[in-house]
Structure formats: structure tokens, C-alpha cells
C-alpha positions in Angstrom: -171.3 -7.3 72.3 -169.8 -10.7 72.1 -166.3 -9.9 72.0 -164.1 -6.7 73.3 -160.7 -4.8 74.8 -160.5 -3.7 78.0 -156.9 -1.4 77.7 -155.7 -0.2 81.3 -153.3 2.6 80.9 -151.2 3.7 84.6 -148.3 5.8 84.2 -145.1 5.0 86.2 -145.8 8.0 88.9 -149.2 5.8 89.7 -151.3 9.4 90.0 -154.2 8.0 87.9 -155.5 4.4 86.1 -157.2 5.1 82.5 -160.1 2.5 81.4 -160.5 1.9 77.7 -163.4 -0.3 77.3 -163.7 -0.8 73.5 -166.2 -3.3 71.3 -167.7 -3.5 67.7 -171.3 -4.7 69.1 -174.5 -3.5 68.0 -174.1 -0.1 70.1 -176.1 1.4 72.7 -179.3 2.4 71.1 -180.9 4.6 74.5 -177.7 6.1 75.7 -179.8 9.1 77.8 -182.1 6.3 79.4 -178.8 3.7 79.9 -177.3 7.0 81.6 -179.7 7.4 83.7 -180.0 4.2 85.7 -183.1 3.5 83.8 -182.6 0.9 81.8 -181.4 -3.3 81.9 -180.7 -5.5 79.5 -181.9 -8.8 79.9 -178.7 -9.9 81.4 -177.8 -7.0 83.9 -178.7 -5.4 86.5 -179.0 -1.8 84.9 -176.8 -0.2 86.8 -173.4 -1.2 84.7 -172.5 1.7 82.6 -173.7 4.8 85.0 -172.9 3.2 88.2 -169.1 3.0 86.8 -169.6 6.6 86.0 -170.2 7.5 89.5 -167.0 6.0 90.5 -164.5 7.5 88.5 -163.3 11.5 88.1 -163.7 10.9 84.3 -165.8 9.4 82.3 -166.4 9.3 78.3 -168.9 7.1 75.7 -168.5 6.9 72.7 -171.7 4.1 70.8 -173.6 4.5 67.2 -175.8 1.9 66.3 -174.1 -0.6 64.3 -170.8 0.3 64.7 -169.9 -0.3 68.9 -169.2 1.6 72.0 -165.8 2.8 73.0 -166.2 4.0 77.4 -163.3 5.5 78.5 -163.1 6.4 82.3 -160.0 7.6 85.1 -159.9 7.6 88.3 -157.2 9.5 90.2 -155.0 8.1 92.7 -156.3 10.0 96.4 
């Protein structure tokens, strides 16, 4: 995608830090394979989307084809 939000939501007691990662690009077409480590766009490294899900306690994705990919994650205070 060429253009996005990033929405960072922490409440006032600080217990967590919500990610909303949000675009209207083409989508992610191999989601299980992205998800896996096993995949790279020509510009990454591959390790983007589920190396981030490794380091939070939440993590969601939303992506059709055509239509962009909404990621949310959280990751509790320790």
C-alpha cells in the first residue's frame, strides 16, 4: 500500500498499548504463507507481519484482495 493509519490507543492506567495498522492497498493475497515467515515482498525482509505477531499478546488481520488490510495487535504492560 502506498498510503495508511497507524492508530495507537493507551488508556490512562498504561496496562496495555493497542496497534491499529489500517490501509486500502491491494491486500495480502497469501496470508497462510505471509504468516508463516515464508514469504517477502520485493522490498522486505519477510519477516514484517509475523515477526510483529510474535511480539505482542494480541494479534488480529483483517486483508481481501482489492479492498486492504486492517492488523490490529496489543501488547500488555509487564
Amino acid at each position: 500500500a502506498k498510503k495508511g493509519v497507524i492508530t495507537l490507543l493507551i488508556p490512562q492506567d498504561g496496562e496495555y498499548i493497542k496497534i491499529i495498522a489500517e490501509d486500502q492497498g491491494p491486500g495480502i493475497q497469501h496470508l497462510d504463507l505471509v504468516m508463516s515467515g515464508g514469504y517477502t515482498s520485493s522490498q522486505g525482509l519477510g519477516l514484517g507481519v509475523s515477526g510483529s505477531k510474535r511480539l505482542v499478546d494480541e494479534f488480529d488481520i483483517e486483508t481481501a484482495p482489492g479492498q486492504g488490510t486492517r492488523i490490529t495487535a496489543v501488547k500488555q504492560r509487564r
